[in-house]
N, C-alpha and C positions, 0 to 999 in steps of 0.2 A: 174473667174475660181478659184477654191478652190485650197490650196498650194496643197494639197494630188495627185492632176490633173496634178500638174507640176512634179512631185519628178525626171523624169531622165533630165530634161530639167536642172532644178535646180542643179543636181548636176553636171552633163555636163557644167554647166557656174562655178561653183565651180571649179574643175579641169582647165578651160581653163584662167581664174582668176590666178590661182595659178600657174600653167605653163607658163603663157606670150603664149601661143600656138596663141592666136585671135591674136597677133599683129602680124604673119609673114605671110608676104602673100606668097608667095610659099605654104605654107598650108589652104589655104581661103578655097580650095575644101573639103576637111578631114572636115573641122570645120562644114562646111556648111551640109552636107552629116550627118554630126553627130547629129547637130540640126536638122535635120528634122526624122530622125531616133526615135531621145528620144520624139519628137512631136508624133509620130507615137504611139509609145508605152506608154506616157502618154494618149493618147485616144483610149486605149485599140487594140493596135498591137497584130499581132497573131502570128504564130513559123514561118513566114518566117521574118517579121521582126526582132522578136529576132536575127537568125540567120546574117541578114545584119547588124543589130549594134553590133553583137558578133564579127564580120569580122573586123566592121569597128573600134574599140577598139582597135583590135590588133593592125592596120595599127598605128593605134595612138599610143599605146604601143613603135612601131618599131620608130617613130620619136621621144618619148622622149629618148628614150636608147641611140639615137647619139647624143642627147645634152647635156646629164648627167641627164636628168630630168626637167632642167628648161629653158627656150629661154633667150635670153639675154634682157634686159629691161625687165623683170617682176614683180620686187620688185620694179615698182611705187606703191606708195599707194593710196587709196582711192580718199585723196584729191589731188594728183598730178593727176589723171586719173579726177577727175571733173573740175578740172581747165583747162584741156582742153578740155571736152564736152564745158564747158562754154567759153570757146574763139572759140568757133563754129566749132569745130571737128565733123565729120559724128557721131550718137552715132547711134548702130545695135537695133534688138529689145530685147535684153539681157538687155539694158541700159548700154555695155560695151563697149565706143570713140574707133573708129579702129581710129590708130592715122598712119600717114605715115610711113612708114620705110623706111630708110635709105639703099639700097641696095648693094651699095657698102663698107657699115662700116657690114652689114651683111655677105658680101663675106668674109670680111678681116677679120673678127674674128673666123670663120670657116676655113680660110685656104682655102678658093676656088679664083682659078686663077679668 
């Protein structure tokens, strides 16, 4: 499939890259929902799609604004996120390790009982 075929996919893994958003699971739905959306519309989606990924942007919008913009663990880099595909981390079809998270050091940094 030619890059041009991927571009919201593409940049939908850009943002969620740069967010840390793929590694909280409480958001696995959003992400998921997201990626099949930009799939949609890289294979020429029509205005109802548009509108469910215009919906579904906000929704994401609204969960970065309560983090400040970034998840906690997001500034692994490259080679910290291959080094654990390569110790046998699930890797998605993004080629981006959903690595476990920690949910109780998740609560505690949020301030959730």
């Amino acid at each position: 499939m030619a890059a041009a075929n991927r571009r919201h996919r593409s940049a939908l893994t850009r943002m969620l890259r740069a967010t840390g958003l793929v590694h909280v699971p409480e958001e696995a739905l959003l992400v998921e929902l997201l990626r099949d959306l930009a799939k949609e519309l890289d294979e020429g989606g029509g205005a109802r799609t548009r509108l469910a990924y215009l919906s579904a942007t906000k929704d994401l919008r609204r969960v970065l604004a309560g983090t400040g913009g970034r998840v906690q663990g997001s500034s692994e880099s490259s080679a910290q996120r291959a080094a654990v595909a390569a110790a046998g981390a699930e890797v998605d079809d993004d080629d981006v390790p959903v690595v476990p998270n920690d949910l109780a050091r998740f609560k505690e940094e949020r301030g959730i009982a």
